[in-house]
C-alpha positions as CSV (number, residue, x, y, z in Angstrom):
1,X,42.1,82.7,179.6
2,X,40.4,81.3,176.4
3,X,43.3,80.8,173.6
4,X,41.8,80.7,169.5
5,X,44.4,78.8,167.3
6,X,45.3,80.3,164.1
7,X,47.4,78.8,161.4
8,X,49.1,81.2,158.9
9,X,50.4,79.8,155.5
10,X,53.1,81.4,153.0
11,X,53.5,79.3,149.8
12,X,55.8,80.9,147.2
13,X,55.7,81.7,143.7
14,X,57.0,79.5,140.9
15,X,58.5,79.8,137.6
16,X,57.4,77.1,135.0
17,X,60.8,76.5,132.8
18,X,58.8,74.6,130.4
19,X,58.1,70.7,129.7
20,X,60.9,68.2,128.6
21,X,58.5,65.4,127.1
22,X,54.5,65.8,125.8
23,X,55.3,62.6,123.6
24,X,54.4,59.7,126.4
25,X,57.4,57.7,124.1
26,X,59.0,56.8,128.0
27,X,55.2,55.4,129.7
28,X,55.1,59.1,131.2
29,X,53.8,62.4,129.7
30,X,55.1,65.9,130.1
31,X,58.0,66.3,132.8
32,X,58.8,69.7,133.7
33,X,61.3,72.1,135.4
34,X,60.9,74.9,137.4
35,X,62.3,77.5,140.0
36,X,60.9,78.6,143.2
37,X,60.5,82.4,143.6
38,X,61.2,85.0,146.6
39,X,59.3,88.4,146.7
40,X,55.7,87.1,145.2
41,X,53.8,84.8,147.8
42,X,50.0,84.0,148.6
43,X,49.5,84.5,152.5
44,X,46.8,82.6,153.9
45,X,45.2,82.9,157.6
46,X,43.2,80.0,159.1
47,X,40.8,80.2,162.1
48,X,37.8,78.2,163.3
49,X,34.4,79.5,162.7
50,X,30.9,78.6,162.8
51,X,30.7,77.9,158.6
52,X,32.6,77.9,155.6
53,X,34.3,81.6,155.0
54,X,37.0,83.2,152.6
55,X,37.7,87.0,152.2
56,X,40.7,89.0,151.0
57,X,42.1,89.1,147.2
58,X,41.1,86.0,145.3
59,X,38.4,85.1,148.2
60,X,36.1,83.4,146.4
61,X,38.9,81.0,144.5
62,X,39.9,80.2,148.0
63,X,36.3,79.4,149.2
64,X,36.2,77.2,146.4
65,X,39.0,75.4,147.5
66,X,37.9,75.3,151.3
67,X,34.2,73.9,150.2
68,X,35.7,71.2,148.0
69,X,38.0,70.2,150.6
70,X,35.2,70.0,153.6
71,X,33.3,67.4,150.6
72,X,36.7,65.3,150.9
73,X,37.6,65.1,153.9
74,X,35.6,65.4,157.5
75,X,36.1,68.4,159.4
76,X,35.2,69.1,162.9
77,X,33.8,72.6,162.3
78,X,33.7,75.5,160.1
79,X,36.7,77.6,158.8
80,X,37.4,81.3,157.9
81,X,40.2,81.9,155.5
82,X,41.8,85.1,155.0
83,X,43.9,85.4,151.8
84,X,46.3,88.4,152.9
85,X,48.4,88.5,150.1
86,X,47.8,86.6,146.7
87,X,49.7,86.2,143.4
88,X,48.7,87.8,140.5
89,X,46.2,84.9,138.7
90,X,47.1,83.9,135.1
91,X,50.2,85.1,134.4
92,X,52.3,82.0,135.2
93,X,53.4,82.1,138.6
94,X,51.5,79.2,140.0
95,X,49.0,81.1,141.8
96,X,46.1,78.6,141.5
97,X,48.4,75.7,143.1
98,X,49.5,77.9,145.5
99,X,46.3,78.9,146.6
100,X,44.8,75.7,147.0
101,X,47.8,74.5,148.6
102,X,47.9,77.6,151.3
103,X,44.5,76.9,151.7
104,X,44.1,73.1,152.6
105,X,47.7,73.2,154.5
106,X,46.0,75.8,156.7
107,X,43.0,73.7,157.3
108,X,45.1,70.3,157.8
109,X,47.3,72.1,160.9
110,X,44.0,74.1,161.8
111,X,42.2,70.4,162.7
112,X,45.0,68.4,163.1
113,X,43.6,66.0,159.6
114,X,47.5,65.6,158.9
115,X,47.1,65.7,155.5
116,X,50.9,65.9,153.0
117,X,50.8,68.8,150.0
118,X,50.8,66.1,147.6
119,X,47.5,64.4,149.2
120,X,45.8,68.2,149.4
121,X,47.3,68.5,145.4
122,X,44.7,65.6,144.2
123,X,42.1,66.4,146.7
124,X,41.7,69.6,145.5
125,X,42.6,69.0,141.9
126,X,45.7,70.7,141.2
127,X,49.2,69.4,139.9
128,X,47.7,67.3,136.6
129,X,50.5,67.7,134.5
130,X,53.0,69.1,136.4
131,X,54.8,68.8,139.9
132,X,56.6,72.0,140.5
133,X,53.7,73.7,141.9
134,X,53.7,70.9,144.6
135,X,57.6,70.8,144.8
136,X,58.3,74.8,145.2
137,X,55.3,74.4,148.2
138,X,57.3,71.0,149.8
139,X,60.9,72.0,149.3
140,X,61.7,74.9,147.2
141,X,64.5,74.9,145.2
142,X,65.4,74.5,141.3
143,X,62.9,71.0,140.5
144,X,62.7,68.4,138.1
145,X,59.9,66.5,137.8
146,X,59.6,62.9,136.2
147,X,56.1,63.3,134.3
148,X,52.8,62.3,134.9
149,X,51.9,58.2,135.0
150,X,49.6,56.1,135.3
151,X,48.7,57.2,138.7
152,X,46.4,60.2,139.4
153,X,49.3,62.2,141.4
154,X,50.9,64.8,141.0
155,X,54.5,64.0,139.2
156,X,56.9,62.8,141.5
157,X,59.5,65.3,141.8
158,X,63.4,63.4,140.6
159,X,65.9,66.1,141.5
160,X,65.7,69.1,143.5
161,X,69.2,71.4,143.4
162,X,69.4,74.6,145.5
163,X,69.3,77.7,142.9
164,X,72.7,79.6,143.8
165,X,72.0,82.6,145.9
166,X,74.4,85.5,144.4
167,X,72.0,84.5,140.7
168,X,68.6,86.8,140.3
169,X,65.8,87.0,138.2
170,X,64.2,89.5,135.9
171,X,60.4,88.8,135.6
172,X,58.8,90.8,132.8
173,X,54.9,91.4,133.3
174,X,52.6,92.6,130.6
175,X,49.6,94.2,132.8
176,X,47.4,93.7,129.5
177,X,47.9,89.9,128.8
178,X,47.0,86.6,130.6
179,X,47.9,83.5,129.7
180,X,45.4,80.5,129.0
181,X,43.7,78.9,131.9
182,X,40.9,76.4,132.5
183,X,38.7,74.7,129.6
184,X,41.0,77.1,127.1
185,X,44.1,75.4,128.4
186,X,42.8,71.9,128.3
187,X,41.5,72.4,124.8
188,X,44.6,74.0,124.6
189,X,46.7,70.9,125.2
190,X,44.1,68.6,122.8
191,X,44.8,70.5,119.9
192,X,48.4,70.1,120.4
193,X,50.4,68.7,117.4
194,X,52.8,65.3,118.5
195,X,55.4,66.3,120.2
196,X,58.5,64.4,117.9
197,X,60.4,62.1,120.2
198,X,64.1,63.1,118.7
199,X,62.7,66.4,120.4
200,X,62.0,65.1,123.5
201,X,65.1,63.0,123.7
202,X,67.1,66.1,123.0
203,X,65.6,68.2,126.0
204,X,66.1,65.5,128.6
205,X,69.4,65.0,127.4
206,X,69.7,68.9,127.9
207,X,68.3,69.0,131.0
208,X,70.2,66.1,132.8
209,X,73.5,66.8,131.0
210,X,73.4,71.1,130.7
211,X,71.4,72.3,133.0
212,X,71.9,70.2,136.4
213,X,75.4,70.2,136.1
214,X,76.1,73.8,135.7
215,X,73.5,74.8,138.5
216,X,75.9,72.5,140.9
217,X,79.0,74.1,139.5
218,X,77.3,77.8,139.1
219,X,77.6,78.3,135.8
220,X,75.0,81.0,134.6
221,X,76.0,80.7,131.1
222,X,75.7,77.0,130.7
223,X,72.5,76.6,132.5
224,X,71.2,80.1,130.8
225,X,71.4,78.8,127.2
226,X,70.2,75.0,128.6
227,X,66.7,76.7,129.6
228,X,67.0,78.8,126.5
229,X,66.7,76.2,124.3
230,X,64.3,74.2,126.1
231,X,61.9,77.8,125.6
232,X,62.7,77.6,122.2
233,X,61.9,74.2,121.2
234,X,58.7,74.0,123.7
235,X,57.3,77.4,122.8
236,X,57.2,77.2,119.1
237,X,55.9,73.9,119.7
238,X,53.4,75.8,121.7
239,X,52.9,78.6,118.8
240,X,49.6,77.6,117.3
241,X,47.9,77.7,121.2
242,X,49.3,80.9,122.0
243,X,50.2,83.1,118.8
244,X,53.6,82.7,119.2
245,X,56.8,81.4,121.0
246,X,55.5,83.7,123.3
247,X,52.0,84.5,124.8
248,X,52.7,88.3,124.5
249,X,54.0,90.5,121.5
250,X,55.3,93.2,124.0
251,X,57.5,90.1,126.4
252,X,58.6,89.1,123.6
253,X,59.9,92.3,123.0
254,X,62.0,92.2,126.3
255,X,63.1,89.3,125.8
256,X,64.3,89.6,122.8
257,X,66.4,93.3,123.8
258,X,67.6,91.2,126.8
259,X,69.6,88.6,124.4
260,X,70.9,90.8,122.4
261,X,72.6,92.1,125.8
262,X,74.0,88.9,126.1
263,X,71.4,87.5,128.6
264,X,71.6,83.6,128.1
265,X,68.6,82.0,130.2
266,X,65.4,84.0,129.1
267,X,61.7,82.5,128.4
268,X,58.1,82.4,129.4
269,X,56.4,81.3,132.6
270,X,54.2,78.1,131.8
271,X,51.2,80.1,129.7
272,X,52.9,83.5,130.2
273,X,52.4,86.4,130.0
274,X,55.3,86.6,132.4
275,X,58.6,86.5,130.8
276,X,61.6,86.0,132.7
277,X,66.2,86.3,132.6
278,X,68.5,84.7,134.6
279,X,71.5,87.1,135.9
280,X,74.8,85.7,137.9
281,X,74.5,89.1,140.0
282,X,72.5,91.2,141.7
283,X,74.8,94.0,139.8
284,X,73.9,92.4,136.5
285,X,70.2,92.6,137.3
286,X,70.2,95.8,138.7
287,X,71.9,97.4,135.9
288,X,69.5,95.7,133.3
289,X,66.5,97.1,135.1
290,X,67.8,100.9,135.0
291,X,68.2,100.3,131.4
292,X,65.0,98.6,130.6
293,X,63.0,101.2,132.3
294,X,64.5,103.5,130.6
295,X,63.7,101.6,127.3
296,X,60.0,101.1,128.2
297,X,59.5,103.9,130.0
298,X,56.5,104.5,132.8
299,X,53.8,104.7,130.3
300,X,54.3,101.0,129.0
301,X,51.9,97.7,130.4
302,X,55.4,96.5,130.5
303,X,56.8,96.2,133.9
304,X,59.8,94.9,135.6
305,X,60.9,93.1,139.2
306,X,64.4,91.5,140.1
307,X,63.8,88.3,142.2
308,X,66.2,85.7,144.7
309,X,65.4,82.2,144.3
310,X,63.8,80.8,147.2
311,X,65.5,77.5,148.5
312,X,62.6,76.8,150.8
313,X,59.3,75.8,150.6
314,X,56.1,77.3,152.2
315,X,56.3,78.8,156.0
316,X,53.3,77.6,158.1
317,X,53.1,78.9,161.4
318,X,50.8,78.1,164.2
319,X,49.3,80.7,166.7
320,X,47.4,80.9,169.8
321,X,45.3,84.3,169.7
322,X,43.9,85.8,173.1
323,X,40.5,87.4,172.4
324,X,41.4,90.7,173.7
325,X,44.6,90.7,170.6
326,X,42.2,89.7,168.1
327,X,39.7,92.7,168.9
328,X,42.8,95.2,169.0
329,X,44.0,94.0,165.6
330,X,40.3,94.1,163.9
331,X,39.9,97.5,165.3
332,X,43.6,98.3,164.1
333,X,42.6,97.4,160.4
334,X,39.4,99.4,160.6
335,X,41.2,102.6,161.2
């Protein structure tokens, strides 16, 4: 009996913590830090066709992917992608990465072209500045990455710590904001101001000397006002792009209720508008989300979702379909 291989990918969502140096005073520019994400993924499934295909949520951002792929690389035949589940697009999470990611991952184990995230990264043209997208998709985990160089790679990524399990996350989303993408965030980034080197120095300090070491010794507080700081100093410098420290008036809002309750680690997602707090409990979290929905109740754009940490990277999973099971599930999903 004829067997069809499919190839499903999951590739998780990512917080961006912020970057540590825009100066390029140490030969590289930016360096960033970021957390990988449970509870908000982009699902891909891979199968061979007779052309180039992409449906589901985001389905033409994925064909785009899939046709500049099939320009780099030689495939042995056609493709259909179907993006099952996606993350939300401009609000910070990473979903473009992600996507592409998903996307030429599935294709690589589809055709056996053997082909590394980091390689599919620059073929597809993701993972400029920063290489958490690439990290939280290779390895998962709490990442540091060392800045871009001279090369046209993504960052290499210079310390990876497993986030500890009993901490969660409160992302804020504003259903009415997103954050800057394409040409406006390049022109975005031109129009920066320098970035003061004293700065920069201070934030890598803070990261290697604050925030590592209480991660490894689980210490919410320390690492909390670590990342807190970082938001600070990188978000004002940030201001004149967005209008703010943060991309949205009604985040900052949250954010701003949530320290006053004594939350330490609280920010923005790379361009926002997702804001996020980190809690040393599921009880903690819990807690804060009765009393923030109570706060901003149902009618608000403001909504709320605790998340784990995901100490993993993507899940890819190869199948052989009989034809009979395919036709069962297509008429299962036309029902």
């Amino acid at each position: 009996m004829n067997r069809r291989r499919v190839v499903v990918v999951e590739a998780p969502s990512r917080l961006h913590f912020g970057f540590m140096d825009l100066s390029e005073g140490a030969g590289r520019c930016y360096g960033s830090l970021g957390l990988t994400l449970e509870g908000l993924a982009t699902r891909v499934r891979a199968e061979p066709a007779d052309e180039l295909l992409a449906t589901g949520p985001q389905g033409e951002r994925a064909l785009r992917c899939l046709r500049l792929l099939a320009q780099q690389v030689s495939l042995p035949g056609g493709v259909r992608i179907t993006v099952e589940t996606a993350i939300p697009e401009h609000v910070g999470l990473g979903s473009g990465t992600q996507l592409a990611l998903a996307v030429g991952s599935a294709v690589s184990r589809l055709y056996e072209l053997d082909l590394a995230p980091r390689q599919i990264a620059s073929l597809l043209d993701r993972g400029a500045r920063s290489g958490i997208g690439v990290g939280a998709f290779e390895q998962g985990g709490f990442l540091v990455d060392g800045g871009r160089g001279r090369e046209e790679a993504p960052p290499p990524v210079v310390s990876r710590v497993c986030f500890p399990p009993a901490w969660r996350v409160i992302l804020i989303f504003d259903r009415h904001a997103r954050g800057l993408h394409g040409p406006e965030e390049r022109e975005a980034f031109r129009r920066l101001p320098p970035f003061p080197e004293a700065a920069a120095g201070r934030l890598c300090r803070l990261v290697l000397l604050k925030a590592l070491p209480a991660l490894l010794e689980s210490d919410v507080h320390s690492f909390g006002a670590a990342v807190s700081e970082l938001q600070r100093v990188v978000g004002d410098h940030f201001a004149p792009a967005q209008g703010g420290r943060y991309a949205s008036p009604r985040v900052a809002e949250v954010l701003a209720w949530l320290e006053e309750q004594g939350v330490a680690g609280i920010g923005q997602s790379s361009w926002g508008p997702t804001g996020f707090a980190v809690t040393g409990s599921e009880t903690q979290a819990l807690a804060l989300m009765r009393a923030l929905k109570q706060r901003w109740g149902d009618g608000s754009p403001v909504s709320f979702k605790v998340c784990r940490a995901r100490n993993q990277g993507a899940e890819v999973r190869v199948d052989e379909e009989q034809p009979e099971m395919r036709t069962a599930l297509r008429l299962a999903r036309q029902r």
